[in-house]
DRENRO-994135 format. One line per 3 residues: number of its first residue (from 1); their letters; for each residue y, x, z of N, C-alpha, C. Coordinates in pm, whole numbers, plus 50000, padded with zeros to 5 digits. Layout:
N
NUM) A) Y/X/Z/Y/X/Z/Y/X/Z | ...
% end
This chain:
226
1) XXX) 41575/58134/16166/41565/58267/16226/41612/58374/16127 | 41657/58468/16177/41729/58602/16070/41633/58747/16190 | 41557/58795/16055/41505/58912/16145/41532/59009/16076
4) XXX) 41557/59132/16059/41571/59277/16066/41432/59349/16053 | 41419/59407/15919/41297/59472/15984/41355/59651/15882 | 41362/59739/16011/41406/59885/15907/41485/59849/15827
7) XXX) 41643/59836/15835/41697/59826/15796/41798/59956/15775 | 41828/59990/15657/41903/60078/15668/42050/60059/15604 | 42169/60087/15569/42291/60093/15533/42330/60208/15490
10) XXX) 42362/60240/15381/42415/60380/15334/42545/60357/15265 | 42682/60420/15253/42778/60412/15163/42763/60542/15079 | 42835/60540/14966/42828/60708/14944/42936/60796/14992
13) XXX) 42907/60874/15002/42976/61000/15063/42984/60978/15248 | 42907/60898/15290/42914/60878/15412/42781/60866/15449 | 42772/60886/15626/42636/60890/15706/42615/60751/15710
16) XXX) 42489/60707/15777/42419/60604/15755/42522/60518/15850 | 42557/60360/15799/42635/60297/15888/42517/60205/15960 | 42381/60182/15899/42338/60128/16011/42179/60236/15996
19) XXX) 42073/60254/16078/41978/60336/16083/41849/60278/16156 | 41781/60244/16073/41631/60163/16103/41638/60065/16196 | 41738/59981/16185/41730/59841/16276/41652/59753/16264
22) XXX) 41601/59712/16393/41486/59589/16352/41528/59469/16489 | 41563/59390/16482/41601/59271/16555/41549/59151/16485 | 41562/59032/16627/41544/58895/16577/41628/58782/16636
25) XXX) 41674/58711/16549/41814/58616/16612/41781/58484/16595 | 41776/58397/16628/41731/58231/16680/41785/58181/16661 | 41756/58054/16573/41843/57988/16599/41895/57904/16728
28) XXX) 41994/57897/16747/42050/57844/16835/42113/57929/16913 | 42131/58087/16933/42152/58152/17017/42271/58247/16986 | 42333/58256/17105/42469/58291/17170/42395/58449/17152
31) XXX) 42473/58534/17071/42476/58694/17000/42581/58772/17028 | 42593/58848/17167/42671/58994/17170/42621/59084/17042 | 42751/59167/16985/42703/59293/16953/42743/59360/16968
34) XXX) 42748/59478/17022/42866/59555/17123/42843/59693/17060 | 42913/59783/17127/42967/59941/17057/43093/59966/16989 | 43105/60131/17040/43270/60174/16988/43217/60147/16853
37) XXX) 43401/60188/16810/43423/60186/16726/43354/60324/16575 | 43319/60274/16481/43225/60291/16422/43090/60339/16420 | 43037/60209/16541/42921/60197/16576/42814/60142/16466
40) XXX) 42865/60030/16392/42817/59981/16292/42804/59851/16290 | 42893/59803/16396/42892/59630/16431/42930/59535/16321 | 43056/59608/16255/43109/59500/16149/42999/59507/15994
43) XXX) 42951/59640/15977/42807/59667/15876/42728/59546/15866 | 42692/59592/16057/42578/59464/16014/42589/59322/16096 | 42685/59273/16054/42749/59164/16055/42787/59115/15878
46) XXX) 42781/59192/15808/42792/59188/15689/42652/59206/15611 | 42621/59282/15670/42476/59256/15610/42332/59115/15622 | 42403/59104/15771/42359/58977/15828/42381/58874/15745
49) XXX) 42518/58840/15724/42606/58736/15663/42530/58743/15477 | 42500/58832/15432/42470/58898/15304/42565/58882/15217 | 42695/58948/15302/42827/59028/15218/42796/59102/15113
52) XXX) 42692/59194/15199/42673/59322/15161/42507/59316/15187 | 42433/59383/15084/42334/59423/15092/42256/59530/15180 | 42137/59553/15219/42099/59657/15266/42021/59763/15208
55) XXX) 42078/59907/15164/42048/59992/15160/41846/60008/15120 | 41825/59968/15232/41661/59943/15232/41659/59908/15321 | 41525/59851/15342/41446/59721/15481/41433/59583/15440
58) XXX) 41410/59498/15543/41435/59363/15455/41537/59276/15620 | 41584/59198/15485/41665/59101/15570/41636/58941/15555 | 41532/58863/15676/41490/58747/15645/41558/58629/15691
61) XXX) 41607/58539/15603/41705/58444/15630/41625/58343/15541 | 41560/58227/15651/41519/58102/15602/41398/58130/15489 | 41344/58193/15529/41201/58237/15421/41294/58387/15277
64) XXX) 41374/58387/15263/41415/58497/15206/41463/58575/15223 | 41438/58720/15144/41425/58824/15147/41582/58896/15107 | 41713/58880/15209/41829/58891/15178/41874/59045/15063
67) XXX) 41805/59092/15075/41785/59233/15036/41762/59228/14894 | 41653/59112/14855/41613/59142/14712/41647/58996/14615 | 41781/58928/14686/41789/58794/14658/41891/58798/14555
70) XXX) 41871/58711/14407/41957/58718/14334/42097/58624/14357 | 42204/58630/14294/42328/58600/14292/42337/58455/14352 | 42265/58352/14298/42262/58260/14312/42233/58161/14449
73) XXX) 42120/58261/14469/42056/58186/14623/42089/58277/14742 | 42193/58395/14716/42321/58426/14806/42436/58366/14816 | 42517/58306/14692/42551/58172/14734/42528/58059/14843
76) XXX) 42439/58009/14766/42351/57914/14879/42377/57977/14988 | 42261/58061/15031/42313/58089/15178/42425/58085/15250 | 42515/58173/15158/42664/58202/15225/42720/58117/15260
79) XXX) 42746/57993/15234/42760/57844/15246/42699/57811/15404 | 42596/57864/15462/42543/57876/15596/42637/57929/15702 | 42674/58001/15658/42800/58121/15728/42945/58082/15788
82) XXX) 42995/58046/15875/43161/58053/15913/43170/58179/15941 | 43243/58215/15868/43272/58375/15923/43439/58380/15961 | 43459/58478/16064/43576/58469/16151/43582/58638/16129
85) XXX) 43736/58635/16137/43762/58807/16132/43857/58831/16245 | 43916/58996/16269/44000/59028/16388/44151/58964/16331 | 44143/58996/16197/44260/58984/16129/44274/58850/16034
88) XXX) 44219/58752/16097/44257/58684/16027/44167/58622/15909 | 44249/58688/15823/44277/58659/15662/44297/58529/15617 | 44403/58467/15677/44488/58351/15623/44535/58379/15540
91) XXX) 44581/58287/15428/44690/58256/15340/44818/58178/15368 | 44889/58298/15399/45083/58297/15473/45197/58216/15366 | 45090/58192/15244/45197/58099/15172/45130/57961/15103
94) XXX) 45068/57930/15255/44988/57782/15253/45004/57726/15367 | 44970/57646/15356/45018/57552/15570/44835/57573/15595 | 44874/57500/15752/44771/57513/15833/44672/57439/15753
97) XXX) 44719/57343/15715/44629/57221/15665/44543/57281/15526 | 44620/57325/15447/44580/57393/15297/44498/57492/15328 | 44524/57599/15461/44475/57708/15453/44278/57662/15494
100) XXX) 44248/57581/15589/44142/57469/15584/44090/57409/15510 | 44162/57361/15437/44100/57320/15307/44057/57389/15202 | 44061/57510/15204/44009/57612/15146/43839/57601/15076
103) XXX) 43774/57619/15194/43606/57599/15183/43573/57552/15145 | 43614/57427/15151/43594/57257/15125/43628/57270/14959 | 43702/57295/14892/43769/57311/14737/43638/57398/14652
106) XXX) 43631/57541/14732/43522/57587/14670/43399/57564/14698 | 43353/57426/14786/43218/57368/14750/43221/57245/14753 | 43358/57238/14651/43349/57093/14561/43376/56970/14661
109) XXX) 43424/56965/14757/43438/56870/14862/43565/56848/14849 | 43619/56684/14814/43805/56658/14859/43783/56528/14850 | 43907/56502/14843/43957/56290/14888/43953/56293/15044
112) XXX) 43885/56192/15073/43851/56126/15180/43794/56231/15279 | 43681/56264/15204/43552/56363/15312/43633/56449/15333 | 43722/56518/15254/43746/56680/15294/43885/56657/15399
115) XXX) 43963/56517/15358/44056/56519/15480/44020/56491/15607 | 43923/56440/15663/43839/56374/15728/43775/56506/15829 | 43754/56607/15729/43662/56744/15732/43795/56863/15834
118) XXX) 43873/56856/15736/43975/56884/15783/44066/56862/15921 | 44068/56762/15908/44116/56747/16059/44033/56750/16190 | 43932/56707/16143/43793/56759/16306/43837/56849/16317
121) XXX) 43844/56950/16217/43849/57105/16252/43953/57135/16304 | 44052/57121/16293/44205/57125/16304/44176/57099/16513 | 44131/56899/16465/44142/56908/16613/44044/56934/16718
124) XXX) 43928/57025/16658/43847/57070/16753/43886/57218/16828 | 43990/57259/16761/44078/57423/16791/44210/57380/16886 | 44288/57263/16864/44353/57211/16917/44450/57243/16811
127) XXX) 44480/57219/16684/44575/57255/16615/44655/57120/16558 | 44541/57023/16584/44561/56902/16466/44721/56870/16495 | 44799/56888/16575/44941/56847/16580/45033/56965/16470
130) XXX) 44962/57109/16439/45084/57195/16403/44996/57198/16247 | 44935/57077/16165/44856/57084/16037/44953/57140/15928 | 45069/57081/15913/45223/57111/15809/45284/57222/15877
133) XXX) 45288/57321/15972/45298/57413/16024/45254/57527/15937 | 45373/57658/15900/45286/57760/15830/45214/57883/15900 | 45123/57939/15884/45038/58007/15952/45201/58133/16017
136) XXX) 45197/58203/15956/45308/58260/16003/45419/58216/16147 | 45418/58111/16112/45496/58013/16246/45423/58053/16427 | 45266/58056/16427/45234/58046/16486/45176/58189/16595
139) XXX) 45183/58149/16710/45095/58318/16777/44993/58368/16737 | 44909/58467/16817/44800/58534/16714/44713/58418/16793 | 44716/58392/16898/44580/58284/16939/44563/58130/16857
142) XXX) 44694/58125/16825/44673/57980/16730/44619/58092/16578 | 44653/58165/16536/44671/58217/16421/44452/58212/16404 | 44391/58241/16520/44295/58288/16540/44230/58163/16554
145) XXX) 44226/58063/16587/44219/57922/16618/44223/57852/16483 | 44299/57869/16370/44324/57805/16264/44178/57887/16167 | 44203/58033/16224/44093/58112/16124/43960/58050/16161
148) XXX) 43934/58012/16263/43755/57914/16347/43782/57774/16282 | 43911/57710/16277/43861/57571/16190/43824/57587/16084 | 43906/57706/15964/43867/57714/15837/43696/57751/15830
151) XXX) 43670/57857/15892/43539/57867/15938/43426/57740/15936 | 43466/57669/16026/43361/57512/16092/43386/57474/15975 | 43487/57458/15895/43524/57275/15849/43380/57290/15729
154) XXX) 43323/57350/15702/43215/57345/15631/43077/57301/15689 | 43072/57305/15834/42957/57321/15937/42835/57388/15883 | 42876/57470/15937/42762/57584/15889/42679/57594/16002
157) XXX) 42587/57670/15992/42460/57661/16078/42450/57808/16162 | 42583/57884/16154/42570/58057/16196/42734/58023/16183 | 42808/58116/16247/42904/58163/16285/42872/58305/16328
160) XXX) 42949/58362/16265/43007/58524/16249/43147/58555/16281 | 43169/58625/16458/43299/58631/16452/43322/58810/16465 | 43408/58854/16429/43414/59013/16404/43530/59095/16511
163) XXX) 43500/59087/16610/43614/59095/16706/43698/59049/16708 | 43702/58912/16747/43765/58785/16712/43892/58783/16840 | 43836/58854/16939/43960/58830/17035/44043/59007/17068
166) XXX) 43993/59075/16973/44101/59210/16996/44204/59248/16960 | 44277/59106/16913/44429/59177/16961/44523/59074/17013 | 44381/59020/17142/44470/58928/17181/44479/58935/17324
169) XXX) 44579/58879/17460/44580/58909/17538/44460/58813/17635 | 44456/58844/17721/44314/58812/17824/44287/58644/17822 | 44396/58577/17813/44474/58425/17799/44403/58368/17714
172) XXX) 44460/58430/17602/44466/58407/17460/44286/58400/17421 | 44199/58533/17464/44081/58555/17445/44005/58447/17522 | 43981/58423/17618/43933/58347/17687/43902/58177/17628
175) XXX) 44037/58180/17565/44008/58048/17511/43975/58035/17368 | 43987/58166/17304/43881/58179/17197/43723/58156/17215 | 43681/58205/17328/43558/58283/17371/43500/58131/17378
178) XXX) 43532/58029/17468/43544/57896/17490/43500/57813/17373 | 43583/57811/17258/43549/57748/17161/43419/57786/17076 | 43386/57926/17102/43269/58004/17043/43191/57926/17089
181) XXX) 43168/57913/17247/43105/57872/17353/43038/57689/17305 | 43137/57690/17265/43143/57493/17255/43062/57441/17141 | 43096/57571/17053/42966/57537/16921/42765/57544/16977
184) XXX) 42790/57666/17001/42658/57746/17088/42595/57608/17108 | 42689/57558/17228/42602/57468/17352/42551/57279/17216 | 42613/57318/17115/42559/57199/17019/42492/57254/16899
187) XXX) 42412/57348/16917/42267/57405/16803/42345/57531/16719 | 42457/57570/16719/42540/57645/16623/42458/57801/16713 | 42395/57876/16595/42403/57980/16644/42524/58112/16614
190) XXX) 42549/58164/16713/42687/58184/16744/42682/58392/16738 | 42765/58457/16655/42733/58608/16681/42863/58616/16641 | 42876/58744/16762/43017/58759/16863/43022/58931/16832
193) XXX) 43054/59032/16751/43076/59123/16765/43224/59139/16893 | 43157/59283/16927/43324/59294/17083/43250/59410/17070 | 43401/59477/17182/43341/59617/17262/43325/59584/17370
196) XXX) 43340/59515/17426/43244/59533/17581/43266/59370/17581 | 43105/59309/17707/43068/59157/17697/43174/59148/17779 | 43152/58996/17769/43234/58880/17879/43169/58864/17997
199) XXX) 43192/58810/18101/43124/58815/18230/43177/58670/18217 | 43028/58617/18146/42966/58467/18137/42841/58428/18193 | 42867/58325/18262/42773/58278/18354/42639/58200/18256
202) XXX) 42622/58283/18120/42568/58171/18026/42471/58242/17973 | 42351/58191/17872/42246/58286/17798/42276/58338/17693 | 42236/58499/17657/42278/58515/17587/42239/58628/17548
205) XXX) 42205/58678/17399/42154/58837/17408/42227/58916/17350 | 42163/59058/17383/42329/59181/17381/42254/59259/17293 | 42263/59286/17178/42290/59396/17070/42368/59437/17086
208) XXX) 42323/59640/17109/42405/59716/17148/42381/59844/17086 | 42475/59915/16936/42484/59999/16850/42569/60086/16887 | 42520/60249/16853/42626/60363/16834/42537/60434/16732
211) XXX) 42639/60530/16691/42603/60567/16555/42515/60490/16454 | 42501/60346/16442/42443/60298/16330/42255/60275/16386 | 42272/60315/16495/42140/60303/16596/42118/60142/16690
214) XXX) 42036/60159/16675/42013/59988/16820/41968/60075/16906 | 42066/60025/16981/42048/60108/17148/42005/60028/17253 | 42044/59868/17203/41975/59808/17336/41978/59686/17217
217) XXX) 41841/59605/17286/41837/59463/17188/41761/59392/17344 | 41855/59358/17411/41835/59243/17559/41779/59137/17491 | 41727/59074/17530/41681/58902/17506/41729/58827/17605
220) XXX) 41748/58686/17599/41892/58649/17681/41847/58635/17811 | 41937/58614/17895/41904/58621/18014/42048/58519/18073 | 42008/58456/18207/42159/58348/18267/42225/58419/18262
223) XXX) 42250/58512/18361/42411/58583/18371/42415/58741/18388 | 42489/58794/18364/42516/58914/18380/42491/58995/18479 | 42412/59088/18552/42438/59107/18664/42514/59147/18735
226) X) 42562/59156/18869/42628/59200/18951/42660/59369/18952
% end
């Protein structure tokens, strides 16, 4: 479980990016977080993740106190984390395969296991045919697809995606949304920053921020209404 209690976010020279949030996230559970743009979605998605620290409050992840945790056993954690971005952030002068193998290098994993590791991931996105393929080669939905294997190939226990389908067309998103979907339904708890939900027939709860405020914290429910 990851709970929120008064949480705040401050940068300097700027207003509060997030402002006394208090939520609670499950494991196992499928996570909208919705609001325009600099609402404070990607903040605390980072703060969640413990990118970034919080300002003040506490942030509880697995009995600790993310807020007051030294260097070391933020590590650890982070290692929990697939994190997915809008943009990417591949490496354009590595192949598909290398750019995957990434995670795996910096927690000491190769030979056998990490090729092994590697290709699930590859072919759980549907990539495993374009592995010697360079990221560049490919559209933004494969491009976005390669960024969720590098993500998994560690199997982490949380997935963090950061508007993972906005700059892609309706096609393209859908079958992102899908693969999000596919982790969810096998124990992966799954958080989906967007600006507006999907009209999914599935459970799921909606964190919903403007100005750095929780404006709505739903608890899940089947489907959307009408």
């Amino acid at each position: 479980m990851i709970r929120f209690d008064q949480v705040y976010k401050r940068y300097p020279g700027y207003q509060e990016a997030l402002q006394n949030i208090s939520l609670e996230i499950l494991p196992g559970e499928l996570v909208f977080v919705t609001g325009p743009s600099g609402a404070g979605k990607s903040t605390l998605l980072k703060v969640l993740s413990s990118i970034e620290k919080p300002s003040s409050g506490t942030v509880i992840f697995e009995n600790f106190n993310l807020a007051q945790a030294k260097d070391n056993t933020l590590n650890r954690i982070r290692k929990k984390f697939g994190m997915v971005f809008q943009d990417h952030k591949l490496l354009y002068d590595r192949n598909c395969y290398e750019n995957v193998a990434l995670p795996l290098a910096v927690n000491n994993i190769f030979g056998q296991e990490a090729e092994k590791r590697i290709r699930a991931a590859l072919d759980k996105v549907g990539l495993l045919n374009k592995e010697r393929m360079m990221p560049i080669t490919l559209s933004g939905g494969e491009q976005q697809r390669l960024a969720i294997a590098r993500a998994i190939v560690c199997r982490p226990s949380i997935i963090i995606a950061d508007e993972p389908t906005g700059n892609l067309d309706k096609g393209y998103a859908n079958d992102i949304m899908n693969i999000f979907f596919s982790f969810q339904q096998v124990g992966v708890t799954v958080i989906i920053s967007t600006h507006e939900l999907p009209n999914i027939p599935m459970r799921f709860k909606h964190i919903h921020l403007e100005n750095g405020q929780l404006k709505l914290n739903q608890q899940p429910y089947d489907q959307l209404p009408a």
